[in-house]
C-alpha positions as CSV (number, residue, x, y, z in Angstrom):
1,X,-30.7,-13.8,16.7
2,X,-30.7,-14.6,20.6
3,X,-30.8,-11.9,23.0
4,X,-27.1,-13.3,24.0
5,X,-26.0,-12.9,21.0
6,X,-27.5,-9.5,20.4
7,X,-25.8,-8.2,24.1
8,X,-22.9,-9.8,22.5
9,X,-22.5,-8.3,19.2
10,X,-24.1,-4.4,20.7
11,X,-21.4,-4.1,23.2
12,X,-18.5,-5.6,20.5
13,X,-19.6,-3.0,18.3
14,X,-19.4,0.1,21.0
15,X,-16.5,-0.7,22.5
16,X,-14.8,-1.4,19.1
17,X,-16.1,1.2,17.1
18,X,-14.5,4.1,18.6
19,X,-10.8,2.7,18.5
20,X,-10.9,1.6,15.2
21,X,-12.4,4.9,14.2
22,X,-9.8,6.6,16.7
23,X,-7.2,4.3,15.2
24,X,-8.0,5.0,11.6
25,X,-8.6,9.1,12.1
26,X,-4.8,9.1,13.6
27,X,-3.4,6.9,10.9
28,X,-4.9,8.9,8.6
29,X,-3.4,12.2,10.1
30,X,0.2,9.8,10.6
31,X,-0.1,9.4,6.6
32,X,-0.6,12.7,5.5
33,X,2.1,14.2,8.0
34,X,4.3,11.4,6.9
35,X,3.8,12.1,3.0
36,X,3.7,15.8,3.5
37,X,7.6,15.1,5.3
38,X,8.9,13.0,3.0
39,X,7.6,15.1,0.1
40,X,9.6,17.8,1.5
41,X,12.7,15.9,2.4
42,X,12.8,14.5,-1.3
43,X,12.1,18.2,-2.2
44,X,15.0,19.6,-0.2
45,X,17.6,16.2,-1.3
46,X,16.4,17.3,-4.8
47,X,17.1,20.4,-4.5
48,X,20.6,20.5,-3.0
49,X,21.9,17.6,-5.6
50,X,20.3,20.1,-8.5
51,X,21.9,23.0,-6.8
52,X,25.3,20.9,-6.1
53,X,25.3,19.3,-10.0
54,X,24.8,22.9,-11.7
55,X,27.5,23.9,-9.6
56,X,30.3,21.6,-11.0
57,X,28.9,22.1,-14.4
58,X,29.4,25.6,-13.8
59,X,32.4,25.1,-12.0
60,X,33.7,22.9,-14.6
61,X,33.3,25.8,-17.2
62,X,34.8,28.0,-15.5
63,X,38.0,25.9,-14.8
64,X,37.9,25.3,-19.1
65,X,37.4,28.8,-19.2
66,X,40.4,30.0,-16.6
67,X,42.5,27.4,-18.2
68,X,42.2,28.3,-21.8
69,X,42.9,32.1,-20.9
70,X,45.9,31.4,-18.9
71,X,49.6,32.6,-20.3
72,X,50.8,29.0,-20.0
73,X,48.4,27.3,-21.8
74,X,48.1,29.9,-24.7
75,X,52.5,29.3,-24.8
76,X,51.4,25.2,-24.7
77,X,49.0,25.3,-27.4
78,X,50.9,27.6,-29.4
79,X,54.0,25.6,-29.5
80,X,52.2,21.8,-29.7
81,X,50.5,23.0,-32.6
82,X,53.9,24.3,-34.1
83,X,55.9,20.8,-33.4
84,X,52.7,18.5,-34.5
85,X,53.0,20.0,-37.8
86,X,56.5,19.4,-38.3
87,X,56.7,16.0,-36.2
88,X,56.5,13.4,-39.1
89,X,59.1,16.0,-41.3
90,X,61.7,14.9,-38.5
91,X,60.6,10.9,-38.3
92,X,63.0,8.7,-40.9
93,X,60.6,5.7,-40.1
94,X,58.1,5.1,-43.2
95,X,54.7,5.6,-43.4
96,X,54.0,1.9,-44.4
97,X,55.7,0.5,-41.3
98,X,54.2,2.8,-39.1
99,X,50.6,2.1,-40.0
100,X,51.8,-2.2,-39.5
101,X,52.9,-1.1,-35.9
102,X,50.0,0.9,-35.0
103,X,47.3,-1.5,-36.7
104,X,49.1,-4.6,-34.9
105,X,48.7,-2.6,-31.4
106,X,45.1,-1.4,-32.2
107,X,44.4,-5.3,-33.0
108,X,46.0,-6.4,-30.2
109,X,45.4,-3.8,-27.4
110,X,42.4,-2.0,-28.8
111,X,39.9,-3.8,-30.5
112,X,38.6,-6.6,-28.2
113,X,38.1,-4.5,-25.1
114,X,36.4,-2.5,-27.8
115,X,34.2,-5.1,-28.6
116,X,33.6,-7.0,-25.7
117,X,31.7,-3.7,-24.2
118,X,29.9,-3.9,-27.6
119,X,31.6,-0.9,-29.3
120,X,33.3,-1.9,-32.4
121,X,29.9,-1.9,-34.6
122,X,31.7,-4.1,-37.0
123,X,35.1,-2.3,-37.8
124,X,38.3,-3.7,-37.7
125,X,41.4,-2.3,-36.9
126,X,42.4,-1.1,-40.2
127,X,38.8,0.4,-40.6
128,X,40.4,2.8,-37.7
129,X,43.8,3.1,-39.1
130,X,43.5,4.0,-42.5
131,X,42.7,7.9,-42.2
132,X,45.5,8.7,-39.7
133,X,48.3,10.6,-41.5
134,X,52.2,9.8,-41.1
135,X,52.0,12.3,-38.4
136,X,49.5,10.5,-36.7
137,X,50.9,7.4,-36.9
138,X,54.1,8.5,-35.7
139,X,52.9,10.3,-32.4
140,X,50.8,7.7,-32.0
141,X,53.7,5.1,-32.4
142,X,56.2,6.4,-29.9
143,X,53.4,8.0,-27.0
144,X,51.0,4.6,-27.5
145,X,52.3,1.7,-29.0
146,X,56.2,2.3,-27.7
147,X,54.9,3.9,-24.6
148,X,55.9,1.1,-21.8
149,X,53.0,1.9,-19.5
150,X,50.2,-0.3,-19.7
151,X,47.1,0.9,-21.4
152,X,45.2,2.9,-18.7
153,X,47.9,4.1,-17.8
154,X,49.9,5.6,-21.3
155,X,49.8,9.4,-19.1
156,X,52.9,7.9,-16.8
157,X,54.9,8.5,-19.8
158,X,56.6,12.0,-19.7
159,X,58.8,12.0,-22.8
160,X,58.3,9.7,-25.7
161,X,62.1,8.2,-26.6
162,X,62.1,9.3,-30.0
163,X,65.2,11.7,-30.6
164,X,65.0,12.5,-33.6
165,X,61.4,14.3,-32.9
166,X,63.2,16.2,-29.7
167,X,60.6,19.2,-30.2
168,X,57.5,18.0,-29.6
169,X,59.4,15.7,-26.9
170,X,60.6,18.6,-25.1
171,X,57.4,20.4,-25.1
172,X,55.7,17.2,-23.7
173,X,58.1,17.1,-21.0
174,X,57.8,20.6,-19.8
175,X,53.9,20.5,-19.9
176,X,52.8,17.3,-19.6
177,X,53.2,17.4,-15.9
178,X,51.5,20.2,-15.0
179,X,48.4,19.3,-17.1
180,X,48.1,16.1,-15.4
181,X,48.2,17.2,-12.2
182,X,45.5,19.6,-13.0
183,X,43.5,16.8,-14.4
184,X,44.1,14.2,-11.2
185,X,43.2,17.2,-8.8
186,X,39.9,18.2,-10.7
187,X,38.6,14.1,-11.3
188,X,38.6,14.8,-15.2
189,X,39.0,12.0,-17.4
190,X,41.3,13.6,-19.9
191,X,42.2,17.2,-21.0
192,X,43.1,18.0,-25.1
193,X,44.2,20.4,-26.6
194,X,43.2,20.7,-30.4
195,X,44.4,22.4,-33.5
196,X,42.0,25.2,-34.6
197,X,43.2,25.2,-38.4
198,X,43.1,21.3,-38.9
199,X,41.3,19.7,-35.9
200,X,44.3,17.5,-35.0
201,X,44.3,16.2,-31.4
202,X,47.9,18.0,-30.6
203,X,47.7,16.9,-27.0
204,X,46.3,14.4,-24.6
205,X,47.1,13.8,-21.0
206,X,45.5,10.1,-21.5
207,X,47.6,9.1,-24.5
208,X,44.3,6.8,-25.8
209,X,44.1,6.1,-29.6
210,X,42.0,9.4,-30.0
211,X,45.5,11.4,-29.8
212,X,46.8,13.1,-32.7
213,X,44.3,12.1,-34.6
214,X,42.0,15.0,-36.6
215,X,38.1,15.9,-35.6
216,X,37.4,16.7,-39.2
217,X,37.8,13.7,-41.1
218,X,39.5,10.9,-38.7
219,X,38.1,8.0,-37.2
220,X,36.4,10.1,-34.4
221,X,34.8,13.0,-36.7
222,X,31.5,11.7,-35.5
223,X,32.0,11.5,-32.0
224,X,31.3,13.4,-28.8
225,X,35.2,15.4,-28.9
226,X,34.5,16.4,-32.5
227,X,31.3,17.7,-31.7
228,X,32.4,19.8,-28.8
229,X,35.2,20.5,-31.0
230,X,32.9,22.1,-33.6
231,X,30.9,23.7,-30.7
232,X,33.7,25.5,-29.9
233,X,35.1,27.0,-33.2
234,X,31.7,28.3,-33.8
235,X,31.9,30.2,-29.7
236,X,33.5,33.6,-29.7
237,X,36.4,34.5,-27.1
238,X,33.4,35.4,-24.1
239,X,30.9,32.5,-24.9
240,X,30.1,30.5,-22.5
241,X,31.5,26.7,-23.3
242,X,28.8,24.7,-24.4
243,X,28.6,20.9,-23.0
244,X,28.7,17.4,-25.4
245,X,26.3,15.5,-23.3
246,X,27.1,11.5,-22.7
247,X,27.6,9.3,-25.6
248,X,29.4,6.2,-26.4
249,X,33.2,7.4,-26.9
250,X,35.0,4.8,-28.8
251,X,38.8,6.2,-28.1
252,X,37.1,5.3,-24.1
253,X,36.4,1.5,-25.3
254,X,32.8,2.7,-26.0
255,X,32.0,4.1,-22.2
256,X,30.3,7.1,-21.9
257,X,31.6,10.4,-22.5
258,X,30.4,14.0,-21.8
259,X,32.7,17.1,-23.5
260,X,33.2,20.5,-22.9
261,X,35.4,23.0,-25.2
262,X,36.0,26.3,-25.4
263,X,38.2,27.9,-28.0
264,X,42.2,29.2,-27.0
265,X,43.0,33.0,-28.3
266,X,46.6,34.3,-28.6
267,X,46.9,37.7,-26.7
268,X,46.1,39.5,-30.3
269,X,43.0,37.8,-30.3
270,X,44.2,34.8,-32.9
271,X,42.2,31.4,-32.3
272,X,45.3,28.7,-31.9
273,X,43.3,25.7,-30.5
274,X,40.7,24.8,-28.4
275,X,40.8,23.1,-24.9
276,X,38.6,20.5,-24.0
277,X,37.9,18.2,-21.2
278,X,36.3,15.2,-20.7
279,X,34.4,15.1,-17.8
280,X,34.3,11.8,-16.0
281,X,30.9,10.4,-14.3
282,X,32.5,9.7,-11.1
283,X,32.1,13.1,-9.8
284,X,28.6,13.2,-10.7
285,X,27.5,10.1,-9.1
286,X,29.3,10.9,-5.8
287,X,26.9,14.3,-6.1
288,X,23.9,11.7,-6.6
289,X,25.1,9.2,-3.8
290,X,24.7,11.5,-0.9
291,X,22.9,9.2,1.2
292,X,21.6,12.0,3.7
293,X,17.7,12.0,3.6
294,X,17.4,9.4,1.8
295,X,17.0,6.2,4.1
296,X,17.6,2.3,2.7
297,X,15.2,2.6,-0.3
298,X,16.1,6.2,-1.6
299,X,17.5,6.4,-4.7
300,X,18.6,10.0,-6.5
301,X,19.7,9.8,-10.4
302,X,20.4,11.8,-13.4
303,X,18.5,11.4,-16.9
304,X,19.5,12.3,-20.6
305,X,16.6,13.1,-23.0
306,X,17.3,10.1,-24.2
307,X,15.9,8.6,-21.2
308,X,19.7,6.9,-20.0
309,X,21.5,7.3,-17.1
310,X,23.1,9.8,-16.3
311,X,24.7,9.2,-13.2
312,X,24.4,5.4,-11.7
313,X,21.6,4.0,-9.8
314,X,21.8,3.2,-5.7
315,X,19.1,1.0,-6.6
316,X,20.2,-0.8,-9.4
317,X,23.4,-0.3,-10.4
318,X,23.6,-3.8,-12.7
319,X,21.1,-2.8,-15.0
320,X,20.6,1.5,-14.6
321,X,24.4,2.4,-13.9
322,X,25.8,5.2,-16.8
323,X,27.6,2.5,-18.7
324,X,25.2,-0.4,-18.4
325,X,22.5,1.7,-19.5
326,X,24.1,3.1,-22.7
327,X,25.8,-0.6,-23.3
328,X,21.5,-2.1,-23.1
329,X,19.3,1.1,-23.8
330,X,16.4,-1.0,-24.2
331,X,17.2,-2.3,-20.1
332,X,18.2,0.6,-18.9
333,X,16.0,3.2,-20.1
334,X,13.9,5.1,-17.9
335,X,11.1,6.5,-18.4
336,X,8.3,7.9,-15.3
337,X,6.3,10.9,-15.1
338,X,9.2,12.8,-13.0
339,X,11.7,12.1,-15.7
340,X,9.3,13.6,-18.5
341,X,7.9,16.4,-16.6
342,X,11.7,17.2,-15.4
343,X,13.1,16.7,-18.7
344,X,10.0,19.4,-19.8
345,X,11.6,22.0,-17.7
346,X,8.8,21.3,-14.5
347,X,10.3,20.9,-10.8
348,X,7.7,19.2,-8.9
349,X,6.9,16.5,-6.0
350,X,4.3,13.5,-5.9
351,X,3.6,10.1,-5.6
352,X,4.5,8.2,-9.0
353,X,5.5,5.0,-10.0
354,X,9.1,4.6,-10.0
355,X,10.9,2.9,-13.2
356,X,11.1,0.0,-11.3
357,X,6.7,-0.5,-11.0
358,X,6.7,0.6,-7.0
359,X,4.8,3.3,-6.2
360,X,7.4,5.9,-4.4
361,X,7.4,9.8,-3.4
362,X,9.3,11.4,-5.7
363,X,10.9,15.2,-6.5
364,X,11.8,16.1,-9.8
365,X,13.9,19.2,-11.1
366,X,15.7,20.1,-14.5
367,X,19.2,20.5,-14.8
368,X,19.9,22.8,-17.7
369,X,23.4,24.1,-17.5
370,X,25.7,24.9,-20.7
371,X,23.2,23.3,-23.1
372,X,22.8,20.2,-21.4
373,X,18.8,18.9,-20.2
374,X,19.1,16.6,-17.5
375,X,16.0,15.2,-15.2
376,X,17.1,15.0,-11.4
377,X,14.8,12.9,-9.8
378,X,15.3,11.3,-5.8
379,X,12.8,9.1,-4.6
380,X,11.8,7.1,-1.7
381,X,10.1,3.8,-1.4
382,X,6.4,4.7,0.1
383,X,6.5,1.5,1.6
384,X,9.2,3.0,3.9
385,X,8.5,6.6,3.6
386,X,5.6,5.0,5.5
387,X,6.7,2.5,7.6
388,X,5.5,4.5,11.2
389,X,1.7,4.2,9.7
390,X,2.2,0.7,9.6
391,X,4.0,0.6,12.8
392,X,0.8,2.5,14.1
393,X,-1.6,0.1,12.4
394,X,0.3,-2.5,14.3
395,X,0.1,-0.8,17.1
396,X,-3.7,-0.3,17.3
397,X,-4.3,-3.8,15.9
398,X,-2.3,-5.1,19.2
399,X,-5.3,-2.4,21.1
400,X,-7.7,-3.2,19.1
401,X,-7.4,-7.3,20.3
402,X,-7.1,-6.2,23.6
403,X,-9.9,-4.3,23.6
404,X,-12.0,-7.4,21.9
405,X,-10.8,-9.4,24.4
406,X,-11.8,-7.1,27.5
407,X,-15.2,-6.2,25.7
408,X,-16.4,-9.8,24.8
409,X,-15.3,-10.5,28.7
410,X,-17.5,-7.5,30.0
411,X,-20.2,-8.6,27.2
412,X,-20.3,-12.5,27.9
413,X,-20.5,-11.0,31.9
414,X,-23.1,-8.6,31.2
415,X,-25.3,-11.1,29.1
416,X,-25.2,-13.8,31.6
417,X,-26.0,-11.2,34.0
418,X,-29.1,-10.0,32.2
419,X,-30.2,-13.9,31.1
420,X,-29.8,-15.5,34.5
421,X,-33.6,-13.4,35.8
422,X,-35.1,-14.4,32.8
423,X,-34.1,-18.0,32.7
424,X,-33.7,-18.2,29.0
425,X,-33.9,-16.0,25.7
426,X,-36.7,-13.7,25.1
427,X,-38.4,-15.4,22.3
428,X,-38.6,-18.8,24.1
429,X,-40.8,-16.7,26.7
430,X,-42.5,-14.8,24.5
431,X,-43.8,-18.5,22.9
432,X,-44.3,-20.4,26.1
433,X,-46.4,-16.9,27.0
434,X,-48.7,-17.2,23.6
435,X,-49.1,-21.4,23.9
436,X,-50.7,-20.5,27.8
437,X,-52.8,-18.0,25.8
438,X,-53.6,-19.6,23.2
439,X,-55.1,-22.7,26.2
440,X,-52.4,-25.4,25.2
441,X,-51.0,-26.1,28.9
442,X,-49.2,-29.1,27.3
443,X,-46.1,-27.9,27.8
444,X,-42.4,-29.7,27.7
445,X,-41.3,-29.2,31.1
446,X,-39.0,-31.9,31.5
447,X,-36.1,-29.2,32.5
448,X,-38.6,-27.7,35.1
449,X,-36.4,-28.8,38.1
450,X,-33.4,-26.3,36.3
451,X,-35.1,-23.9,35.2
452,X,-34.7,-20.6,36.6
453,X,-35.6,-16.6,36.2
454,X,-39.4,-16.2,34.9
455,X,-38.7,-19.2,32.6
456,X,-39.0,-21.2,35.6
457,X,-41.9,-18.8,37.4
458,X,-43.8,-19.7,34.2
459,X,-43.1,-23.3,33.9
460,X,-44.3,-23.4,37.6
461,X,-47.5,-21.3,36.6
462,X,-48.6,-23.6,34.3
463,X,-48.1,-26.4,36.4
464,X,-50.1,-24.9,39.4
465,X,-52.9,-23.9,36.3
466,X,-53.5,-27.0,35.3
467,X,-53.5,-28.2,38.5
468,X,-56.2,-25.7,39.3
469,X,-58.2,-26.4,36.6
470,X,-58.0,-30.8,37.6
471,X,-58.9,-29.2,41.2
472,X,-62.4,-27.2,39.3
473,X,-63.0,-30.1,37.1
474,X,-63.2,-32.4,40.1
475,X,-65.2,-29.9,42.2
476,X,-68.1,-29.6,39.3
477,X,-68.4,-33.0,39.7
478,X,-68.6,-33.5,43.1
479,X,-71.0,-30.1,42.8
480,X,-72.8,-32.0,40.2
481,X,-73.1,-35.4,42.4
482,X,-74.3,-33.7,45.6
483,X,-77.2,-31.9,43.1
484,X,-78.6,-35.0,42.1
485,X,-78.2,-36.5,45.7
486,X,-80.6,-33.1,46.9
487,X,-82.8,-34.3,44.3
488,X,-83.3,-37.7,45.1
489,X,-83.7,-36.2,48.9
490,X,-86.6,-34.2,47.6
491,X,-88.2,-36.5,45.2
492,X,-88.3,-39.2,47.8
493,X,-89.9,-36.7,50.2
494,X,-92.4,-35.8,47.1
495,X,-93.2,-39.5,46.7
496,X,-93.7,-39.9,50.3
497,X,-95.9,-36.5,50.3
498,X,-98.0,-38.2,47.3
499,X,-98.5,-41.5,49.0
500,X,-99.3,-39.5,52.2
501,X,-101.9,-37.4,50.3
502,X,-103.1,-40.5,48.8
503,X,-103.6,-42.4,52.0
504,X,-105.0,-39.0,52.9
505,X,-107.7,-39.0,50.4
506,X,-108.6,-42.6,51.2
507,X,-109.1,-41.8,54.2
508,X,-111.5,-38.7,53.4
509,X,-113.2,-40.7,52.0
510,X,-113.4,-43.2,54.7
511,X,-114.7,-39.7,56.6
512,X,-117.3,-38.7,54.0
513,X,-119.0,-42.2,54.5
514,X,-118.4,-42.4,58.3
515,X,-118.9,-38.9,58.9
516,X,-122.8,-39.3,59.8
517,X,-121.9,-42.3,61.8
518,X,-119.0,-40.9,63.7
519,X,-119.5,-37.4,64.7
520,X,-117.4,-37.9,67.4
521,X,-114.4,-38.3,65.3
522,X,-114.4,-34.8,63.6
523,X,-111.1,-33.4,65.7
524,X,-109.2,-36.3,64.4
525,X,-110.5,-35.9,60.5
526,X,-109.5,-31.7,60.9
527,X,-106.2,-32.8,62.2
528,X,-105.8,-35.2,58.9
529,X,-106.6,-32.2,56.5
530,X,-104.0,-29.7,57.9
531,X,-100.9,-33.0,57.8
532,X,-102.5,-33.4,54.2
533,X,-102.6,-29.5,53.5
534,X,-98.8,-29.2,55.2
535,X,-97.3,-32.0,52.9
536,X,-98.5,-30.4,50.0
537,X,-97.0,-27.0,50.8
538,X,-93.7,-29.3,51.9
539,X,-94.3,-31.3,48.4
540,X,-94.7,-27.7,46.5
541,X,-91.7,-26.0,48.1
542,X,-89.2,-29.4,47.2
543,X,-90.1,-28.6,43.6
544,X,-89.4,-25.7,43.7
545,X,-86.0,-26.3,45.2
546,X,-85.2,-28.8,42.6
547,X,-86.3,-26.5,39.8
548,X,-83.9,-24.1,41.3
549,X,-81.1,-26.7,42.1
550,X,-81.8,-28.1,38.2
551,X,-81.2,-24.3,36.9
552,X,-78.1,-23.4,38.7
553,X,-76.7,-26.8,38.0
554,X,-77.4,-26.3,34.4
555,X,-76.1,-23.0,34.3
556,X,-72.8,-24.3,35.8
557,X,-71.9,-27.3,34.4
558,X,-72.4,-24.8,30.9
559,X,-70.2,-22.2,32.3
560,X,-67.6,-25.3,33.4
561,X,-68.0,-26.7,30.2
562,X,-66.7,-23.3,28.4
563,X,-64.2,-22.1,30.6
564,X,-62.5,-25.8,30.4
565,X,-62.6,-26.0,26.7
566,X,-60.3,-23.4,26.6
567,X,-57.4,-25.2,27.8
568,X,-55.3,-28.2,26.9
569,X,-54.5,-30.3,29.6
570,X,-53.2,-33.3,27.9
């Protein structure tokens, strides 16, 4: 990796470092902050809807409870039960034709919303009409199939017209209103009263097929009414009424149901019915869909131990709504850690997967009131629970590029800086440096003219070394040349010396044989001897000079010859 590229990737790395690491350390604080809030928000929504659905439980029991001890409906009960007893004694109409009439209306009227909502399990309409008694039939006949009110609406009627039954009628008349009101004041769905001796339905503000029919061995002894029913013969006069939790009524075209009875005492402590209401789901889901806390993606539900709805979905009300659920338990069960640990008594918070396969924060609590074991569970997507973290990852990803921008900037500045003295990378420097070294001046320095920093300084070195070294090459030479001219000098002055001593000798000689002859010559022969015995010091002193001048010649043209082998010049 280049120098460049090292400057480069350093300075990235210091100036990015510390953001993301700021960036991270503060999302990380954001997220636990944000879960720790919305944990508690959950736990608070939780808590109030537990606190608010215990209350109309509660408050629903002690309306049933109020009710059955007042005067008025002690003097109702007592007098339906007398006039239901005696009703069929005072119809002329017979039995046979009733049953036609009310089997036509139940086939008619009845049966297909019945079973378009998936509730008729394969019973026709006589399967329903074929317990019900004369008396049955004939309430039935003038407050249902003669009433003129549509169904849903059968409670409009005051009085059936039916004269000859004027008793029962004139009871009807003086209470139904009052009993109505109470039940369109307090949301509930329908309010009976009920025989204690035979279980006969004596009263209904509704008016739906489960009127005046019996809880003991009608076509409704299995259902949720006859079980509260039951409940309540087996409560004394200060027990608490016991709730029916939700199941499919059938009388209610198979919708869900919930029940609560408690038993009616005369004022000597006699058991003459028992009241019971049938609590309608409305009220609980308007508890549930308090929107206050819990943002787009909060949902807050009820749950039976049979893992259905108990109140409707925000969330999904198609599939996980009360009545959708318990028409398609299989698609609207739900099941989640909150629900079970709820449903197991445990309050608690966390983050779970919801029922729909997102992971959410999520507060559980049990609702156990009057029998009943509900899961309360409100949750909120984490997705949005945590949308500021995101918002904050955003945030610093926006820094984060700014901050890569403004640090590559500063790093491609700063690198250029640093590289524009040296001329090129380190490493290219370092090898140019260990070529010279290593003696191979052939060197590509074709760029030379661009080159800059000490990659230039060296390019130019080598250039000026091996022009130094052509410079010493062609000095030994001219070294070597001007040796060997000295030596000619001096063995041309030797040869002249020899021929000189030669011409000297002959002329010695000459002397020897003159010498008796020519006495007078003897300053001219002593003048010969010392030319003769100066040339040969001149002749002795030339060699030695070209000894020396041979040796130090030698000894450089070795030296030369080493020093230049070093290096590569082309």
């Amino acid at each position: 990796m280049t120098l460049k590229k090292r400057l480069l990737l350093t300075l990235l790395l210091v100036g990015l470092l510390p953001v993301i690491a700021i960036s991270f350390f503060n999302a990380e604080i954001a997220r636990q902050s944000l879960t720790e809030q919305a944990l508690q928000q959950l736990s608070i929504a939780a808590t109030n809807k537990q606190h608010s659905v215990e209350d109309y439980l509660s408050t629903i029991a002690r309306q049933l409870k109020a009710m059955a001890n007042n005067r008025g409906t002690r003097t109702a009960a007592q007098g339906f039960g007398l006039a239901f007893q005696n009703y069929e004694k005072l119809v002329q109409e017979e039995q046979s034709t009733l049953r036609e009439n009310v089997e036509a209306y139940y086939q008619q009227n009845f049966l297909p919303p019945l079973q378009q909502n998936g509730g008729a399990n394969g019973r026709s309409a006589s399967d329903f009409v074929a317990s019900l008694s004369k008396n049955s039939l004939a309430l039935q006949m003038g407050y249902i199939v003669d009433n003129p009110n549509p169904v849903g609406q059968k409670d409009e009627l005051v009085s059936a017209d039916v004269h000859i039954a004027q008793f029962y009628n004139t009871l009807h008349k003086q209470w139904h209103t009052s009993f109505k009101e109470f039940q369109e004041a307090f949301g509930y769905y329908d309010i009976y009263l009920i025989d204690a001796d035979t279980g006969h339905v004596i009263y209904s503000v509704a008016k739906e097929v489960d009127f005046a029919t019996s809880l003991k061995d009608g076509p409704y002894a299995d259902s949720g009414l006859a079980a509260a029913y039951r409940q309540a013969m087996s409560d004394g006069q200060d027990t608490a009424p016991t709730f029916v939790d939700f199941t499919r009524y059938v009388p209610s075209y198979g919708a869900p149901a919930g029940f609560v009875a408690t038993p009616i005492y005369s004022e000597k402590d006699e058991r003459l019915a028992v009241l019971a209401f049938q609590f309608p789901i409305d009220s609980l889901n308007n508890i549930m869909m308090e929107r206050d806390g819990m943002g787009e993606t909060g949902d807050a539900y009820l749950v039976g131990p049979d893992n259905l709805m108990r109140s409707d979905s925000y969330l999904d009300p198609e599939n996980r709504s009360v009545v959708a659920s318990f028409a398609d338990p299989e698609n609207g069960r739900i099941s989640s850690t909150s629900v079970d640990e709820a449903l197991a008594g445990n309050s608690g918070e966390g983050v779970v997967t919801s029922y729909r396969g997102e992971p959410v924060f999520s507060a559980h609590r049990p609702v156990t009131v009057g029998g009943l074991n509900w899961a309360l569970v409100a949750e909120i997507s984490e997705d949005e629970a945590l949308a500021p973290v995101r918002e904050m990852w955003t945030l610093a990803a926006i820094a984060i590029a700014i901050v890569l921008l403004a640090v590559a900037a500063v790093a491609v500045w700063t690198a250029v800086r640093i590289m524009k003295p040296l001329g090129k990378d380190p490493s290219e420097l370092q090898a140019l440096a260990e070529q010279v070294a290593a003696g191979n001046l052939v060197i590509d320095s074709s760029d030379s003219d661009n080159a800059t920093g000490v990659y230039g300084s060296m390019l130019k070195m080598v250039s000026d070394l091996k022009e130094v070294i052509f410079k010493v090459e062609e000095a030994s030479q001219r070294q070597a040349s001007g040796i060997s001219e000295r030596a000619g000098a001096v063995v041309l002055r030797l040869r002249e010396a020899v021929e000189e001593v030669a011409r000297m000798s002959g002329m010695a000689e000459q002397i020897a044989t003159a010498s008796e002859e020519q006495s007078a010559t003897a300053e001219e022969v002593t003048r010969n001897v010392s030319t003769i015995a100066e040339k040969s010091l001149e002749t002795k002193q030339a060699m030695v000079q070209i000894s020396e001048a041979s040796g130090d010649l030698a000894e450089l043209s070795h030296q030369l010859r080493d020093s230049l082998s070093r290096f590569k010049v082309s």
